[in-house]
DSSP file (Angstrom, degrees, kcal/mol; ACC not computed):
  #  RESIDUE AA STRUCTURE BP1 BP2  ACC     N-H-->O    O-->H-N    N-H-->O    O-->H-N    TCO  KAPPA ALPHA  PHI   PSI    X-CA   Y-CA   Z-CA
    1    1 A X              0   0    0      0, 0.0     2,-0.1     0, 0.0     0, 0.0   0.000 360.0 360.0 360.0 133.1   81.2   88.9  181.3
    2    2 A X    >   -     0   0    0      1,-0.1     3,-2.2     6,-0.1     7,-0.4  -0.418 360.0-120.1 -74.1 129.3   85.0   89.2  180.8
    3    3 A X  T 3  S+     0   0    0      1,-0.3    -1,-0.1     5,-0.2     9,-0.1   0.339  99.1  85.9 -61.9  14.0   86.8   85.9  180.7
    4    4 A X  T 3  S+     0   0    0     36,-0.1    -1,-0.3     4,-0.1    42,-0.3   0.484  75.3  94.9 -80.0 -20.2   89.0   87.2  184.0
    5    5 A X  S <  S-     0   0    0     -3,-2.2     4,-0.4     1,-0.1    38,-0.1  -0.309  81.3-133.7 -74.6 171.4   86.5   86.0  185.9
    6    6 A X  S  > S+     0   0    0      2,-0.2     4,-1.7     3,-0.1    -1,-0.1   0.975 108.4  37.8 -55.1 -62.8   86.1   82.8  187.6
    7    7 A X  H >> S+     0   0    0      2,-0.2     3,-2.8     1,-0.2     4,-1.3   0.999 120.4  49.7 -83.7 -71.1   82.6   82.0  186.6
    8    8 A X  H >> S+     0   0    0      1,-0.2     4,-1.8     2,-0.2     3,-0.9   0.780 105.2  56.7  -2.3 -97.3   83.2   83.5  183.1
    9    9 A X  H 34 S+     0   0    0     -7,-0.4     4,-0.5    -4,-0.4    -1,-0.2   0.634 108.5  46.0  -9.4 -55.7   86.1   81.7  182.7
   10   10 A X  H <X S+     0   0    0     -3,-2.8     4,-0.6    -4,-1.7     3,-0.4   0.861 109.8  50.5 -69.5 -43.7   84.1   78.0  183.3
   11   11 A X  H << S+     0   0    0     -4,-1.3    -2,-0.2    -3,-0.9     4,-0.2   0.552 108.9  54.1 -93.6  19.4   81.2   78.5  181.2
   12   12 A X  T  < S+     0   0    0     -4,-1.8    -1,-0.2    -5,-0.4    -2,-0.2   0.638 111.3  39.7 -93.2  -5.3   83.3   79.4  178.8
   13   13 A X  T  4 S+     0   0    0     -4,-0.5    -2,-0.2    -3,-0.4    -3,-0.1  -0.022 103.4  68.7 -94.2  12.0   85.5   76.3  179.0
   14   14 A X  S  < S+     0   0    0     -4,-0.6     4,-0.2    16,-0.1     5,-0.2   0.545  92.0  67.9 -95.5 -57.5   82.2   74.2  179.5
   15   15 A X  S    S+     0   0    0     -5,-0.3     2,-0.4    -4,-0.2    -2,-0.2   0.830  85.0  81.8 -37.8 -48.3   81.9   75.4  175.6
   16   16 A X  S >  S-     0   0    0      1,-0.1     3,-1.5     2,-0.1     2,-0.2  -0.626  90.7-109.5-107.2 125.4   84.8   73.2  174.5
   17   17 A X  T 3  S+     0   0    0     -2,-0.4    -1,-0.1     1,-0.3    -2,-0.1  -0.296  96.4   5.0 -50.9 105.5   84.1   69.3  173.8
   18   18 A X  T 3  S+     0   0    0      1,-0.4    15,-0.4    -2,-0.2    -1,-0.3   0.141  95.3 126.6 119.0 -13.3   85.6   67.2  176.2
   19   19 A X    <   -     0   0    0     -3,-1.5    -1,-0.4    -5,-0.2    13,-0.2  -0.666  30.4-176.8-102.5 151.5   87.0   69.6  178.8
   20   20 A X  E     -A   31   0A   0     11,-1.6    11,-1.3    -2,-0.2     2,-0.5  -0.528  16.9-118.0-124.5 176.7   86.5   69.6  182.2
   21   21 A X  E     -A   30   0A   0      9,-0.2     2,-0.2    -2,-0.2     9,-0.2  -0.973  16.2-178.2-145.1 153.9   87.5   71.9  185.6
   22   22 A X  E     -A   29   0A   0      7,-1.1     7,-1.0    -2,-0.5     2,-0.5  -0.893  28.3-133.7-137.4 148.0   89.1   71.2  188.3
   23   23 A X  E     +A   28   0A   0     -2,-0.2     2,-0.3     5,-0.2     5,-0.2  -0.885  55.0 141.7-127.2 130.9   89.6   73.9  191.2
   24   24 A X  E >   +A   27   0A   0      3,-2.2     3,-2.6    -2,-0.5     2,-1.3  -0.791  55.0  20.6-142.8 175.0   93.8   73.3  191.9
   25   25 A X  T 3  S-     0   0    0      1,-0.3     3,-0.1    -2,-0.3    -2,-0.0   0.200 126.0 -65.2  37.5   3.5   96.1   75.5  192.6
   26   26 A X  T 3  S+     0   0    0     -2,-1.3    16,-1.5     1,-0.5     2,-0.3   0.677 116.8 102.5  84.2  29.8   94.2   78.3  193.8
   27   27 A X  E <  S-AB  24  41A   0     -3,-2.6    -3,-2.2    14,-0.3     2,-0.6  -0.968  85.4-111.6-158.5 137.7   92.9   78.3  190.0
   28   28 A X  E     -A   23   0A   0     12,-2.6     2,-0.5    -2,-0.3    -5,-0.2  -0.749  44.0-161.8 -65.0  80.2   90.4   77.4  188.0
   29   29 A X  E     -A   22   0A   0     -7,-1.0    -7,-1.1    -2,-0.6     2,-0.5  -0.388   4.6-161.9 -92.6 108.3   92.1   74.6  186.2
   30   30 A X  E     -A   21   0A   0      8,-2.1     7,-4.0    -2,-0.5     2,-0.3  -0.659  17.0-179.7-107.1 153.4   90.7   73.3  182.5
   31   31 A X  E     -AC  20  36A   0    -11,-1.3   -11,-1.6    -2,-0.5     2,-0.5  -0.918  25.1-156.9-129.9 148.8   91.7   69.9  181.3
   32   32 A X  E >  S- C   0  35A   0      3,-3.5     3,-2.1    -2,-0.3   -13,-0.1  -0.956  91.1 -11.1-124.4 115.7   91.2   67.8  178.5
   33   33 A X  T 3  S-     0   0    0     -2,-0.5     3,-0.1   -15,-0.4    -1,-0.1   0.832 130.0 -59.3  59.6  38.1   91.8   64.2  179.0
   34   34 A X  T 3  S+     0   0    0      1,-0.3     2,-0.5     0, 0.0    -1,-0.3   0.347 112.8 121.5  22.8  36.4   93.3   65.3  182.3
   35   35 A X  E <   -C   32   0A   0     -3,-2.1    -3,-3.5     0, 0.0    -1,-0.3  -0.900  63.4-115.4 -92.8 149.0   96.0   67.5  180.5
   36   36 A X  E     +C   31   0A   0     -2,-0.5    -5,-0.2    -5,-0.3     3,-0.1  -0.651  44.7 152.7 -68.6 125.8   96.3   71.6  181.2
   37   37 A X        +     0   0    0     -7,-4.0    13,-0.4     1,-0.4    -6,-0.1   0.733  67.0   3.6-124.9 -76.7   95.5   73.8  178.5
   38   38 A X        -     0   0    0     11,-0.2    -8,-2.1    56,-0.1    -1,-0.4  -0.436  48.7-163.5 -55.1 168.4   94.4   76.8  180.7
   39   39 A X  E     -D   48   0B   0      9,-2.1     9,-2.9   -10,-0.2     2,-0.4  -0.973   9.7-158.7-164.7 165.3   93.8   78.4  184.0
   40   40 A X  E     -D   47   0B   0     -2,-0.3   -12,-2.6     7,-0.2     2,-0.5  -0.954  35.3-123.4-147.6 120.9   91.8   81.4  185.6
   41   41 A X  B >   -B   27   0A   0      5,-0.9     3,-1.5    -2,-0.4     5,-0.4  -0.841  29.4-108.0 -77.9 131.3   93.3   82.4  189.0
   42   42 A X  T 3  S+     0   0    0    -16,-1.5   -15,-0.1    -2,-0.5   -36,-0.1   0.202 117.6  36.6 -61.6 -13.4   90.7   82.2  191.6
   43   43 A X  T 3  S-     0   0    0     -2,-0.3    -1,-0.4   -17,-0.2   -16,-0.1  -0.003 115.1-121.7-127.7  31.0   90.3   86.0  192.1
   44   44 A X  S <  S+     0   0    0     -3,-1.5    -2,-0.2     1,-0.1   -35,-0.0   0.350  74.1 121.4  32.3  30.6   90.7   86.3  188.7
   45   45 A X  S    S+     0   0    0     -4,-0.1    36,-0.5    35,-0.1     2,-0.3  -0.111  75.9  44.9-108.4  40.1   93.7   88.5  187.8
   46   46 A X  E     - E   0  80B   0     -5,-0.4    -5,-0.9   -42,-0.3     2,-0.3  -0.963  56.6-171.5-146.7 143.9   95.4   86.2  186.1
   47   47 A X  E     -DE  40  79B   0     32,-0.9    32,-1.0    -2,-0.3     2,-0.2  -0.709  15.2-155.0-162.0 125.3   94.6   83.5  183.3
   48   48 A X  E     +DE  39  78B   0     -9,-2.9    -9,-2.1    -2,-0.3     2,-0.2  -0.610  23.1 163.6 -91.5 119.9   97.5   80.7  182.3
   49   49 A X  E     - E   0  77B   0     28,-3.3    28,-1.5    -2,-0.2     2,-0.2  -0.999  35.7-112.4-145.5 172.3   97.2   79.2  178.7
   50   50 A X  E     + E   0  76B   0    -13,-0.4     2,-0.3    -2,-0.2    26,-0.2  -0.566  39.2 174.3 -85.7 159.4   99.7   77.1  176.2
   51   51 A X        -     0   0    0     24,-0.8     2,-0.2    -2,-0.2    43,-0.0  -0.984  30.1 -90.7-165.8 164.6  100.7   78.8  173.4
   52   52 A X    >>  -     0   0    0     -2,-0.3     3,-8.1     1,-0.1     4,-2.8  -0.678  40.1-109.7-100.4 145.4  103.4   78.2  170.1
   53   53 A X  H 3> S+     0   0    0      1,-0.3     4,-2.7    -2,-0.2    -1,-0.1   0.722 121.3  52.0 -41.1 -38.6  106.9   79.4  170.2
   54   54 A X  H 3> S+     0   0    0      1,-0.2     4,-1.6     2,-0.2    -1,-0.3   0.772 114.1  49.1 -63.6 -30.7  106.0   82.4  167.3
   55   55 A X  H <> S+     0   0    0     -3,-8.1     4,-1.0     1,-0.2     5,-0.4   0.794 102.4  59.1-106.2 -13.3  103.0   83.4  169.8
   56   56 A X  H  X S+     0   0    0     -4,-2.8     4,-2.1     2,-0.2    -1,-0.2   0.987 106.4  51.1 -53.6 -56.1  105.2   83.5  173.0
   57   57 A X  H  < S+     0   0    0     -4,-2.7    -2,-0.2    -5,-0.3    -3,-0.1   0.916 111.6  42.0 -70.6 -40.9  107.1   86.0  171.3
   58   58 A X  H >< S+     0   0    0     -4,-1.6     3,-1.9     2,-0.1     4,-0.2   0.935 121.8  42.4 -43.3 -93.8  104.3   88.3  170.3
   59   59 A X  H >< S+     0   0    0     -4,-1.0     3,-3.2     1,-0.3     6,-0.4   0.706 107.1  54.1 -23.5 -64.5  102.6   87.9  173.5
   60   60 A X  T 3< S+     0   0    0     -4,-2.1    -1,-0.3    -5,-0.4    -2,-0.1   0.399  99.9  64.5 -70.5  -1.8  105.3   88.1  175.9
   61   61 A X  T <  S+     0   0    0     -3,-1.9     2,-0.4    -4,-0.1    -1,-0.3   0.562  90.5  91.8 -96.5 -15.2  106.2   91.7  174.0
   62   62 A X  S X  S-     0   0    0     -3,-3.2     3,-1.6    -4,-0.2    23,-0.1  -0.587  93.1-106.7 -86.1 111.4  102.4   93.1  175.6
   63   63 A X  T 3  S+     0   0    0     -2,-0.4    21,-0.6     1,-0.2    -1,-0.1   0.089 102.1  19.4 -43.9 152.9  102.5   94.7  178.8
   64   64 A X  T 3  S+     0   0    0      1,-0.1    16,-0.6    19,-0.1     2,-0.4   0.072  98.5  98.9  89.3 -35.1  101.1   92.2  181.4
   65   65 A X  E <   +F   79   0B   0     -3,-1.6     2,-0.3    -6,-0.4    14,-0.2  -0.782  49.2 139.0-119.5 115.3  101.4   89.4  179.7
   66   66 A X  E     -F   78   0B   0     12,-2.0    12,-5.6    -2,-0.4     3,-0.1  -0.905  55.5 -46.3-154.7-178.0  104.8   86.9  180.5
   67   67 A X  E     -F   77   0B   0     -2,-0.3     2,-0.4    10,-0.2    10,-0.3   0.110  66.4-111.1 -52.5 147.8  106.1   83.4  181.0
   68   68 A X    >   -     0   0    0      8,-2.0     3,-1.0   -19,-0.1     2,-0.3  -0.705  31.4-113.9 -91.7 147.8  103.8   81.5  183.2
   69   69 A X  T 3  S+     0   0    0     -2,-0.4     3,-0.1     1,-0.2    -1,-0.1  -0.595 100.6   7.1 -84.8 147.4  105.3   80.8  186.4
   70   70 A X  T 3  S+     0   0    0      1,-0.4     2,-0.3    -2,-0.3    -1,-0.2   0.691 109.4 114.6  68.1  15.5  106.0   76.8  187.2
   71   71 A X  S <  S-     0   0    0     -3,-1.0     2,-0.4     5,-0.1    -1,-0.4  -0.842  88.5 -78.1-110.9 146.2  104.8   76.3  183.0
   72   72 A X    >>  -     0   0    0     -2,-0.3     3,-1.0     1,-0.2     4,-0.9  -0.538  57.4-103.1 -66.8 121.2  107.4   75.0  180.6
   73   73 A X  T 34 S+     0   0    0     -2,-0.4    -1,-0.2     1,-0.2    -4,-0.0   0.157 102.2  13.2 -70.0 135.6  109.4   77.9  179.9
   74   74 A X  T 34 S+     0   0    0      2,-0.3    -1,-0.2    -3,-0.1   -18,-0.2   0.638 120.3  70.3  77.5   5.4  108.4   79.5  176.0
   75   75 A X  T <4 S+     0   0    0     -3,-1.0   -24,-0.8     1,-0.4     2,-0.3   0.741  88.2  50.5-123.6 -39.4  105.3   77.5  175.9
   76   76 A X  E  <  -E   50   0B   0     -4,-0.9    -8,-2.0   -26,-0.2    -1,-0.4  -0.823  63.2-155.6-123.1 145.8  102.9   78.8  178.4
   77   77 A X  E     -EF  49  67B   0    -28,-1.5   -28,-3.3   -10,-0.3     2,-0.3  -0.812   7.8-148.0-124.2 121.5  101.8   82.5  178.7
   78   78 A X  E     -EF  48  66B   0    -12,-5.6   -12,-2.0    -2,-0.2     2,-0.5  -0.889  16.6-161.6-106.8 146.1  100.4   84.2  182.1
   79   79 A X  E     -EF  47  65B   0    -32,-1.0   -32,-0.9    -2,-0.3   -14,-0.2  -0.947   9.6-150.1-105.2  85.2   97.5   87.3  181.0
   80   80 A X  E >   -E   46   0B   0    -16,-0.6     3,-2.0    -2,-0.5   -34,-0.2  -0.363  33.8 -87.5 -48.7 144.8   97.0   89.6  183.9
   81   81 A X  T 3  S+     0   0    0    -36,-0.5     3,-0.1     1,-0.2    -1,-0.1  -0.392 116.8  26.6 -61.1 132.2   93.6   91.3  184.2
   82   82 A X  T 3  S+     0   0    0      1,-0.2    -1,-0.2     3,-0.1     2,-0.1   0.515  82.7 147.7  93.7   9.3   93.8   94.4  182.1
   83   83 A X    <   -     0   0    0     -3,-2.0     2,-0.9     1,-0.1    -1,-0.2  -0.203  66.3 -97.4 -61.8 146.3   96.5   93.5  179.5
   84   84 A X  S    S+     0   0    0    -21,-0.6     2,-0.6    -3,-0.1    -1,-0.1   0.325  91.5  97.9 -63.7  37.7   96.2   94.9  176.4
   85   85 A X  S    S-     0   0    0     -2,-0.9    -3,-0.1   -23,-0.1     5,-0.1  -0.968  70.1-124.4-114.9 139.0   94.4   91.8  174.3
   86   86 A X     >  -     0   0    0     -2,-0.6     4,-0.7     1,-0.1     3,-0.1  -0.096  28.4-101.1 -55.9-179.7   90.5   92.1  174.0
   87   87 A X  H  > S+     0   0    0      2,-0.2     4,-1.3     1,-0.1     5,-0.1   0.733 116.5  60.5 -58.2 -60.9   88.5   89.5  175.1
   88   88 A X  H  4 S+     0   0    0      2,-0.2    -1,-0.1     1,-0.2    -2,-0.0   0.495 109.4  50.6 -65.9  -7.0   87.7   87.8  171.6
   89   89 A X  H  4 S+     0   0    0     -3,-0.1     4,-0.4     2,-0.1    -2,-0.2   0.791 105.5  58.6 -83.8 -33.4   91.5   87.3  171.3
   90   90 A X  H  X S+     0   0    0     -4,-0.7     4,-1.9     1,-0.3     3,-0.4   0.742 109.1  41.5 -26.2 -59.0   91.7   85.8  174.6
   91   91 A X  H  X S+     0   0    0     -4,-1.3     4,-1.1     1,-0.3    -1,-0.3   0.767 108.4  51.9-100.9  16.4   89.8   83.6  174.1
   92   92 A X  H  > S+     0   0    0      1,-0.3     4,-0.9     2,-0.2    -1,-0.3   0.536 105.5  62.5 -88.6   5.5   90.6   82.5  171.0
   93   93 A X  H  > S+     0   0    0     -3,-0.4     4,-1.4    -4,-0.4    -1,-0.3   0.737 100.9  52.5 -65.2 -60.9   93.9   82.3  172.3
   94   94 A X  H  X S+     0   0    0     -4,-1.9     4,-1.7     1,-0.2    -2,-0.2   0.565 105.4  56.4 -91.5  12.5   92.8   79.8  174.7
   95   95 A X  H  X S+     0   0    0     -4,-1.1     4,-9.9     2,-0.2    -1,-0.2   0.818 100.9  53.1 -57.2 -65.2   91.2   77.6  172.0
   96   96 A X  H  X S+     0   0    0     -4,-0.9     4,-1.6    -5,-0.2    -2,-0.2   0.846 113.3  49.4 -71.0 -11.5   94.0   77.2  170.2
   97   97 A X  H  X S+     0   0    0     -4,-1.4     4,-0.6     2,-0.2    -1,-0.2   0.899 106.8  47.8  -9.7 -82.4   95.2   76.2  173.5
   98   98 A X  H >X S+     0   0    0     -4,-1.7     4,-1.9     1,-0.2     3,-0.5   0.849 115.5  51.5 -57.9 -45.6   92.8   74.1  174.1
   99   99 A X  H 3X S+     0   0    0     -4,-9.9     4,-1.2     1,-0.2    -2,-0.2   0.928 103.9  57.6 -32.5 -55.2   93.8   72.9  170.0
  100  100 A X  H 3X S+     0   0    0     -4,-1.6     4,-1.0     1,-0.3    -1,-0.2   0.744 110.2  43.8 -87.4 -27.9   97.4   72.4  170.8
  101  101 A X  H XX S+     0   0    0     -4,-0.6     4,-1.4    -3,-0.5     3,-0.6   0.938 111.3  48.0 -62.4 -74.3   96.5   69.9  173.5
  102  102 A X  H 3< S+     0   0    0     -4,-1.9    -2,-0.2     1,-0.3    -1,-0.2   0.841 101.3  69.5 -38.7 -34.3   94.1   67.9  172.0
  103  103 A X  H 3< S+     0   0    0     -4,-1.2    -1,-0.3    -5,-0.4    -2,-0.2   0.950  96.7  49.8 -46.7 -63.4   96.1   67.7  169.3
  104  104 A X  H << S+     0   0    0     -4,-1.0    -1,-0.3    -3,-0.6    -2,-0.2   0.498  81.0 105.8 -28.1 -50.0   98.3   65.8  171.0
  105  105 A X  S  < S-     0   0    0     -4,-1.4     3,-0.0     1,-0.1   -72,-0.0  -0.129  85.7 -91.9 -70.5 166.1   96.0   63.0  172.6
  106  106 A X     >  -     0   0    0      4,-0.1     4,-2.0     2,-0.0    -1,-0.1  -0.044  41.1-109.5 -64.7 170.1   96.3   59.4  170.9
  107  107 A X  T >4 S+     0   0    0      1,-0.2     3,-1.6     2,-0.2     2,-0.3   0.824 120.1  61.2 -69.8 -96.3   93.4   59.1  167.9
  108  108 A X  T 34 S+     0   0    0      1,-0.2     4,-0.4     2,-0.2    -1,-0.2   0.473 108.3  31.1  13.5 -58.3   91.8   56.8  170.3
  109  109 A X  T >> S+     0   0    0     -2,-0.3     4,-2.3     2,-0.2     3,-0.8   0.885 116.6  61.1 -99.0 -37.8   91.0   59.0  173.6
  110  110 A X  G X< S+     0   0    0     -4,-2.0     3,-1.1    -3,-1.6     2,-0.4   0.932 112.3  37.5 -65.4 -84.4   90.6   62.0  170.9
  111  111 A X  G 34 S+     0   0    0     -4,-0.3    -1,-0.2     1,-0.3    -2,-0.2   0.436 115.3  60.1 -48.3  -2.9   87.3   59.4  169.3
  112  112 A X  G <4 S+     0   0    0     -3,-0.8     2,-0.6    -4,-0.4    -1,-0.3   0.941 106.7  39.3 -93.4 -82.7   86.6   58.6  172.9
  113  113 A X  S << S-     0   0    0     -4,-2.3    -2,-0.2    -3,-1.1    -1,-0.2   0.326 119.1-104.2 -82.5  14.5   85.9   62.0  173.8
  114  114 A X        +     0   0    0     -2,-0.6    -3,-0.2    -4,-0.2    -1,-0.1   0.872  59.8 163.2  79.9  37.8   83.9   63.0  170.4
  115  115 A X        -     0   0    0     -5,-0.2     2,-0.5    -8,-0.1    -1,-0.1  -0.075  53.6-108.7 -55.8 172.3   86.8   65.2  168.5
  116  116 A X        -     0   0    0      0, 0.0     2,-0.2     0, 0.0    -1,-0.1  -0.895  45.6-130.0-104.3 143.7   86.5   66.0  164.9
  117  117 A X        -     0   0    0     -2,-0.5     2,-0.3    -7,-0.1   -10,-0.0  -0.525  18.7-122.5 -64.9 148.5   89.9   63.2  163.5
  118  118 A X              0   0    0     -2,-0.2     0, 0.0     0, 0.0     0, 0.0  -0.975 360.0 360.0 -55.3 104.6   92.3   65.1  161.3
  119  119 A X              0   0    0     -2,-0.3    -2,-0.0     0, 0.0     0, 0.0   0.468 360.0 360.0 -47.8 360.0   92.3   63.1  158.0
């Protein structure tokens, strides 16, 4: 099932330690320690993730694929259904999302929520 869907979309963010969804915005909205690292619009022809300045520019060169509206401008990337990235890039796209987030949280709420530490 294509991660453009809804339901897709959750049990595949169900998959990633510690993150939850939260129906916002007309979206399926996943969070990790209640920050956004993706979202799956509700009829699915959309899906919102964070992304690094080098992969904005790539991205953002792919028909379909631009600046997310009301996301901080050069960091977050909207996917329309039918853009040219397969699936397995998708989501690995929104992994490293989910990464870039996580990253972020203190060491603390990262051992809280069962992360692997960075040495």
């Amino acid at each position: 099932m294509a991660l453009h869907s809804a339901k897709a979309f959750d049990r595949y963010i169900a998959g990633l330690k510690g993150a939850v969804i939260s129906e916002q915005w007309e979206a399926h909205v996943a969070k990790i320690a209640g920050k956004v690292f993706a979202l799956c619009s509700n009829d699915g022809s959309q899906i919102v993730f964070k992304v690094s300045e080098m992969s904005f520019e790539g991205l953002t060169s792919i028909a379909g694929i631009g600046q997310a509206a009301y996301f901080a401008k050069r960091q977050w990337v909207a996917v329309e259904k039918g853009a040219a990235l397969s699936e397995a890039e998708l989501k690995a796209y929104v992994a490293a999302s989910y990464a870039l987030i996580a990253g972020k949280l203190t060491r603390k709420l990262r051992a809280e929520l069962g992360l692997e530490l960075a040495p």
